[in-house]
Every structure is written in structure tokens, then in C-alpha cells.
N, CA, C and O atoms as a GROMACS GRO file, in nm:
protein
  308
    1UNK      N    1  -1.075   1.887   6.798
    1UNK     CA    2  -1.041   1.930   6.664
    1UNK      C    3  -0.891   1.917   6.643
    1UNK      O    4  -0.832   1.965   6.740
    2UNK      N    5  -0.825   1.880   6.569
    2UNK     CA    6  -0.688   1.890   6.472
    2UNK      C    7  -0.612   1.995   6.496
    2UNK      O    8  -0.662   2.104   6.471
    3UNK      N    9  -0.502   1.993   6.540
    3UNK     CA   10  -0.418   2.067   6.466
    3UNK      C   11  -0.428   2.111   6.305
    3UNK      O   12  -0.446   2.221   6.254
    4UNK      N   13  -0.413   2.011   6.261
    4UNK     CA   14  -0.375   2.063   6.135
    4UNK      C   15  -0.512   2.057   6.016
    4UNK      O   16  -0.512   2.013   5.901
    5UNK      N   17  -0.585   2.098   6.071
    5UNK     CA   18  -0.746   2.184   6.020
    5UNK      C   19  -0.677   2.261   5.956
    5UNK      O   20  -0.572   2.314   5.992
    6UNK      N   21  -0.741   2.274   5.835
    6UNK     CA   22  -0.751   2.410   5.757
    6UNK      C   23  -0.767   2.548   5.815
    6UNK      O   24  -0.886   2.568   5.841
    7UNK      N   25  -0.690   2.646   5.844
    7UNK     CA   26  -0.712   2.757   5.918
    7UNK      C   27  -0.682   2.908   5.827
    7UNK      O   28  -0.643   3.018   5.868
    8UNK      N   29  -0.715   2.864   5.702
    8UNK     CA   30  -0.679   2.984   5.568
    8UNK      C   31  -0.538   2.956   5.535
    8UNK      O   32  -0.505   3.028   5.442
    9UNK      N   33  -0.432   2.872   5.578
    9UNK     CA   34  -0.295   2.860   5.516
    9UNK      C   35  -0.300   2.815   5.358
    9UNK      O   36  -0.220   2.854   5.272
   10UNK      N   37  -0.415   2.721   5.337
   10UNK     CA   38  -0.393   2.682   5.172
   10UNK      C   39  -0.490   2.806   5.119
   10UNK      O   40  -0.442   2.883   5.036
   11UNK      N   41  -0.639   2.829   5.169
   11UNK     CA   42  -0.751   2.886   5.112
   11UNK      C   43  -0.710   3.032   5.107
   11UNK      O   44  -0.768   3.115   5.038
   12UNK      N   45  -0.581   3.065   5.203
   12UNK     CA   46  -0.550   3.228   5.213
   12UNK      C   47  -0.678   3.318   5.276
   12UNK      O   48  -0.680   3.440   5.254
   13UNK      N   49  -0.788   3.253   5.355
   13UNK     CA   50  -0.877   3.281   5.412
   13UNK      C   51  -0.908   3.222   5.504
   13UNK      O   52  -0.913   3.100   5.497
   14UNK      N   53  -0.942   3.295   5.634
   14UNK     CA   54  -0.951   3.224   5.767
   14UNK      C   55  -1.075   3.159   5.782
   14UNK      O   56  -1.166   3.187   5.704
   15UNK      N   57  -1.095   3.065   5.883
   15UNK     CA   58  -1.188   3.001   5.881
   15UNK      C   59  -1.346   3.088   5.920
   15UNK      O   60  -1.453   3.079   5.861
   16UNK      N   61  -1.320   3.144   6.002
   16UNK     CA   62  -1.410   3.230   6.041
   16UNK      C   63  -1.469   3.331   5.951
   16UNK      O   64  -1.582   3.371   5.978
   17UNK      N   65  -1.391   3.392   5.818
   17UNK     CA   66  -1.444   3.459   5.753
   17UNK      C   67  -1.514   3.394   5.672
   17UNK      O   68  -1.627   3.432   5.640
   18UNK      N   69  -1.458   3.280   5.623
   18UNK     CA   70  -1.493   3.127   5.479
   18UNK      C   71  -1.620   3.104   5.513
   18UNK      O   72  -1.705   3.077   5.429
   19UNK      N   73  -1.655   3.118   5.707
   19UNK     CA   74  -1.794   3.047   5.728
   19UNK      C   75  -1.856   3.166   5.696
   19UNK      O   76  -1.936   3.124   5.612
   20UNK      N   77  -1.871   3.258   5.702
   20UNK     CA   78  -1.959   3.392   5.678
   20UNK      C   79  -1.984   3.348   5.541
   20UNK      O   80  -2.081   3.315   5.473
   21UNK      N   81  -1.876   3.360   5.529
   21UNK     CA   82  -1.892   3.391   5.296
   21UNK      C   83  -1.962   3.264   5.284
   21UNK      O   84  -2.079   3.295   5.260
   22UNK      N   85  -1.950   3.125   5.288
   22UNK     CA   86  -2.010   2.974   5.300
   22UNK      C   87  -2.200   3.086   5.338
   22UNK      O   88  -2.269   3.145   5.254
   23UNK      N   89  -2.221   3.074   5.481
   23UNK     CA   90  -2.311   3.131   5.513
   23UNK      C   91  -2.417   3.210   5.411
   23UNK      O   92  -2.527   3.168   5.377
   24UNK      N   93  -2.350   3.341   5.370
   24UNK     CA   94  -2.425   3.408   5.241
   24UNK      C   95  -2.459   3.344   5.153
   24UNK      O   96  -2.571   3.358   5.103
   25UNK      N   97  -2.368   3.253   5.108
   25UNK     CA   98  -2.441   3.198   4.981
   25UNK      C   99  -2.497   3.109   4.994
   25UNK      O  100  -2.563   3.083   4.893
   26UNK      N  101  -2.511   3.025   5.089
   26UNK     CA  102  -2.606   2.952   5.121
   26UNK      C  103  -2.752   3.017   5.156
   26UNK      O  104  -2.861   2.962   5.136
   27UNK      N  105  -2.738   3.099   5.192
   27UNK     CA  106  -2.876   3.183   5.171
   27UNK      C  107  -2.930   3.241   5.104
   27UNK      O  108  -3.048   3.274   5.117
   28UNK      N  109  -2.841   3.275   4.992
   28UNK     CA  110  -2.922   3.342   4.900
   28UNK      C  111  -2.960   3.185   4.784
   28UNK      O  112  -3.063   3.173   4.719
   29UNK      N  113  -2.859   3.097   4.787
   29UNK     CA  114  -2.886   2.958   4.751
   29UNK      C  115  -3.042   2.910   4.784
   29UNK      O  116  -3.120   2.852   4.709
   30UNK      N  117  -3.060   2.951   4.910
   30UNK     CA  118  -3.166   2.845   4.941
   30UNK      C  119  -3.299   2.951   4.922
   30UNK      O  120  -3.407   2.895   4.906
   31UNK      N  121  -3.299   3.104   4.924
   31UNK     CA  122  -3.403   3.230   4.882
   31UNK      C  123  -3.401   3.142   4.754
   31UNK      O  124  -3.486   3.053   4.760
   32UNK      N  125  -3.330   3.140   4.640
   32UNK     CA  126  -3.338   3.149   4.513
   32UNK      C  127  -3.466   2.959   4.495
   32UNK      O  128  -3.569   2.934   4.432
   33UNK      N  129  -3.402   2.901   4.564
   33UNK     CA  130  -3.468   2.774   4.560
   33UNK      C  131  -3.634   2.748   4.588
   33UNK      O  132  -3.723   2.673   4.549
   34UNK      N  133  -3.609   2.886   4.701
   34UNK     CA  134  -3.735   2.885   4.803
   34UNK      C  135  -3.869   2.938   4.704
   34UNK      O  136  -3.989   2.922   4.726
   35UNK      N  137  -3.816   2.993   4.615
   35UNK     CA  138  -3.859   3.061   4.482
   35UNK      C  139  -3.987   2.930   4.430
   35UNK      O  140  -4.108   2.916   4.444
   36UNK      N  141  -3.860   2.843   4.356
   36UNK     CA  142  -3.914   2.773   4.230
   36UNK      C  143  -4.056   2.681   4.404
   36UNK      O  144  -4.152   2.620   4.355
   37UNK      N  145  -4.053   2.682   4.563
   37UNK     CA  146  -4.158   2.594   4.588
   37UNK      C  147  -4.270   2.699   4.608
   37UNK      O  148  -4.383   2.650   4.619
   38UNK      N  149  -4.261   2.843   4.615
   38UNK     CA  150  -4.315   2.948   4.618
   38UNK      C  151  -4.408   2.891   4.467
   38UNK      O  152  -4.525   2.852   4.468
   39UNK      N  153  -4.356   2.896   4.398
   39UNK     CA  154  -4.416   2.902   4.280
   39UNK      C  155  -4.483   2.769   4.250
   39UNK      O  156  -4.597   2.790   4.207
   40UNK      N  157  -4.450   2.631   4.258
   40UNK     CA  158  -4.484   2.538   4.287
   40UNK      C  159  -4.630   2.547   4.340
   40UNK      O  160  -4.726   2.520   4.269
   41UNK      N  161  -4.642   2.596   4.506
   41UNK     CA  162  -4.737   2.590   4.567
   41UNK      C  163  -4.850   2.660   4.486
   41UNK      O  164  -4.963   2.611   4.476
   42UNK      N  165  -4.812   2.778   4.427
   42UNK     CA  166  -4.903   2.865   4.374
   42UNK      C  167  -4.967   2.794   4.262
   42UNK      O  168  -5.087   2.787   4.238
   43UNK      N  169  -4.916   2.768   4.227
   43UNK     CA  170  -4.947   2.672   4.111
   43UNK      C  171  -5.071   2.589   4.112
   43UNK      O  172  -5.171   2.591   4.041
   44UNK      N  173  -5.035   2.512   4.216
   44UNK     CA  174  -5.199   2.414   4.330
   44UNK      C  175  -5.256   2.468   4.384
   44UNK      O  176  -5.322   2.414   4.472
   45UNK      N  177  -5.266   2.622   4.360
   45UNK     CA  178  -5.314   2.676   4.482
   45UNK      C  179  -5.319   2.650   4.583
   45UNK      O  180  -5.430   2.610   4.616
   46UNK      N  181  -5.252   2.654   4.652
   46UNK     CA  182  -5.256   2.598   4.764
   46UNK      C  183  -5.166   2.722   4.872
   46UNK      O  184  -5.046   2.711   4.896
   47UNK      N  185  -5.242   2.819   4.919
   47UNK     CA  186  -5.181   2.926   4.985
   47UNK      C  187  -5.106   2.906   5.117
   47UNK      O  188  -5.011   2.977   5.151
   48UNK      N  189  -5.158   2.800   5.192
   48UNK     CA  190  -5.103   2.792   5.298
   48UNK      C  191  -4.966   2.762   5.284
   48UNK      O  192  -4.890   2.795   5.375
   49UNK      N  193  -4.910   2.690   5.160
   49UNK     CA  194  -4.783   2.620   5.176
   49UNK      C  195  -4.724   2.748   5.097
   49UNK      O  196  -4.602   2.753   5.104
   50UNK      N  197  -4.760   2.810   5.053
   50UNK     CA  198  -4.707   2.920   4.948
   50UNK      C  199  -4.636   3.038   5.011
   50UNK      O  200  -4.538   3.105   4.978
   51UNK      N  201  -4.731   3.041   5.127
   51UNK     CA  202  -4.707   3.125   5.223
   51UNK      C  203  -4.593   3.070   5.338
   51UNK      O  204  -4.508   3.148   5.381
   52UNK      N  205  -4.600   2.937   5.380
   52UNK     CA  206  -4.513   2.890   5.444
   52UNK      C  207  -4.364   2.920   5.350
   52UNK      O  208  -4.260   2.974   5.388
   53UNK      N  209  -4.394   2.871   5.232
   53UNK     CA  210  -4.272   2.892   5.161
   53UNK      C  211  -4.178   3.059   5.142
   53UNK      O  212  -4.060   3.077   5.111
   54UNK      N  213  -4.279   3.154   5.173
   54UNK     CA  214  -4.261   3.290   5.146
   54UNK      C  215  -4.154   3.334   5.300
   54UNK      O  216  -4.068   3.422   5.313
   55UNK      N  217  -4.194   3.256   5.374
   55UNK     CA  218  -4.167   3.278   5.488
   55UNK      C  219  -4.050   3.224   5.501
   55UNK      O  220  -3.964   3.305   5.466
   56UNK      N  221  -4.010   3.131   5.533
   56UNK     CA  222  -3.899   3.082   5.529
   56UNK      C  223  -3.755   3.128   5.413
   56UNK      O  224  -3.635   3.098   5.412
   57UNK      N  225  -3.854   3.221   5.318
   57UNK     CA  226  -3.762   3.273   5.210
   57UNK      C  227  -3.729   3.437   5.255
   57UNK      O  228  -3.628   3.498   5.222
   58UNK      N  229  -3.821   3.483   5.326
   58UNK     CA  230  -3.779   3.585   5.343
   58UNK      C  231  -3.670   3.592   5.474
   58UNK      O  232  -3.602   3.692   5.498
   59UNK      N  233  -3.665   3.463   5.556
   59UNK     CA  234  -3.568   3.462   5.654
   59UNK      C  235  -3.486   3.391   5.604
   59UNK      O  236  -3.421   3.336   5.693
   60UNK      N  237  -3.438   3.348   5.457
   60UNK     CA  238  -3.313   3.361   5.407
   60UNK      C  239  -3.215   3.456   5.354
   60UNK      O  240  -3.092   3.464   5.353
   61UNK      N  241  -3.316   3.529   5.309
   61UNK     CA  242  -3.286   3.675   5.275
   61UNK      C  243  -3.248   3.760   5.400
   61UNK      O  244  -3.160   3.843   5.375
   62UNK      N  245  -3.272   3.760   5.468
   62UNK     CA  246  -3.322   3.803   5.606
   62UNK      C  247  -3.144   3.771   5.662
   62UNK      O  248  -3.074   3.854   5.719
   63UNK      N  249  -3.104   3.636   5.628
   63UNK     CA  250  -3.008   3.614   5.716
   63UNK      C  251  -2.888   3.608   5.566
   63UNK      O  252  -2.777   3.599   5.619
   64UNK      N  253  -2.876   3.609   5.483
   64UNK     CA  254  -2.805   3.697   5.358
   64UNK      C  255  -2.751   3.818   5.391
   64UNK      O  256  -2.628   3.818   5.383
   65UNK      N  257  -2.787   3.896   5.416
   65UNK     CA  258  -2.834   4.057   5.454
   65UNK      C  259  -2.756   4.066   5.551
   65UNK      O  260  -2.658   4.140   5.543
   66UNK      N  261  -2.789   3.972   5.694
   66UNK     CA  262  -2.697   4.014   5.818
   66UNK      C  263  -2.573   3.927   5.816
   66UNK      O  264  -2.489   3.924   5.906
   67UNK      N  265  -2.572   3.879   5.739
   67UNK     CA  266  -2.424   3.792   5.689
   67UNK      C  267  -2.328   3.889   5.601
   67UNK      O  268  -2.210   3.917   5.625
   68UNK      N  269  -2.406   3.933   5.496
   68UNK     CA  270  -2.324   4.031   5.439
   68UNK      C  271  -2.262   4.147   5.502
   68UNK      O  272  -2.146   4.185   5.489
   69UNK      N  273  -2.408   4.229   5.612
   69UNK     CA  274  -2.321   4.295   5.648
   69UNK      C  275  -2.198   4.280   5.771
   69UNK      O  276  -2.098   4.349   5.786
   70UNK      N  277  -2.232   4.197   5.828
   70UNK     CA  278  -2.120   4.163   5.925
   70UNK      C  279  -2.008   4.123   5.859
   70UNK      O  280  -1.907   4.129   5.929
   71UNK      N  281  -1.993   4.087   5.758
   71UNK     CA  282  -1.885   4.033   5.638
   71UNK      C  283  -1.825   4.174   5.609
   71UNK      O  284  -1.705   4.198   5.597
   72UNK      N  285  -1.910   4.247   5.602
   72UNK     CA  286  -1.824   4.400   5.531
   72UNK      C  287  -1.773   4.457   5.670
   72UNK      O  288  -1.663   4.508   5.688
   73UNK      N  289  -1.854   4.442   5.746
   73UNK     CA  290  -1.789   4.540   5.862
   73UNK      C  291  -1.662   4.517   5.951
   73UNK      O  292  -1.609   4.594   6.032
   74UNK      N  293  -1.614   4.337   5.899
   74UNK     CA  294  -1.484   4.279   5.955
   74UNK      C  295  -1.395   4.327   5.889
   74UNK      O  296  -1.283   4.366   5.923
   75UNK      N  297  -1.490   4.322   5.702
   75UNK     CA  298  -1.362   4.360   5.630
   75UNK      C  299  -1.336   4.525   5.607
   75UNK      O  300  -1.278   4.567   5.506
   76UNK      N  301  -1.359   4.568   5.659
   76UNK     CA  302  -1.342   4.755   5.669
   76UNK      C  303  -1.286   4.718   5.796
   76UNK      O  304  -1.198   4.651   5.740
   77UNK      N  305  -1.273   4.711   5.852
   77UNK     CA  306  -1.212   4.723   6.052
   77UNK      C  307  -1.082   4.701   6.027
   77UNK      O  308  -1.001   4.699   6.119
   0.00000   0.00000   0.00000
């Protein structure tokens, strides 16, 4: 890796926190998405994939949640 990587000098945020925050919203990005194939499937009835889809949405949420809170608990410390 570089020296001269981005390390929060322009962003005023370190890299390590940017990936957390990056992290969250990518999960709640991809819950919100996981939605419209949730609904999709239901649509065709088709439960098995509906359910696959439920699943994989609730372990976005799932990992939202432990992103956030590890995000708060760096930033209180």
C-alpha cells in the first residue's frame, strides 16, 4: 500500500472509521434493495426465493445494527 493513501487528511476522517460509516450504508443500501426482490418473488409466488430473499435481508440489517453500534462506541470512547 502507498504512502500517500488517503488516511482522513483531505476527508478529515480516518480510514478506519470511513470503512464503518461506507459499511452501514451499504447495508442498509442493500436491506432497502433486498425489499423491492422480497416483493418481486412474492409477486410469482414463489416462496422459496422470497424467503431466500428475507434472509439475506435480515443479515443486512443484522450487520447495519453491529456497524452502527461499534461506530457509536468508538465515537463515545
Amino acid at each position: 500500500m502507498s504512502t500517500t493513501a488517503e488516511t482522513g487528511h483531505v476527508t478529515g476522517t480516518a480510514d478506519k472509521d470511513y470503512n464503518i460509516i461506507w459499511f452501514v450504508e451499504n447495508c442498509l443500501s442493500n436491506a432497502l434493495r433486498l425489499e423491492s426482490y422480497v416483493q418481486d418473488a412474492e409477486r410469482a409466488e414463489d416462496a422459496e426465493l422470497a424467503g431466500f430473499f428475507r434472509r439475506a435481508q435480515q443479515e443486512s440489517q443484522k450487520g447495519a445494527e453491529q456497524g452502527k453500534q461499534l461506530l457509536a462506541h468508538r465515537i463515545t470512547s
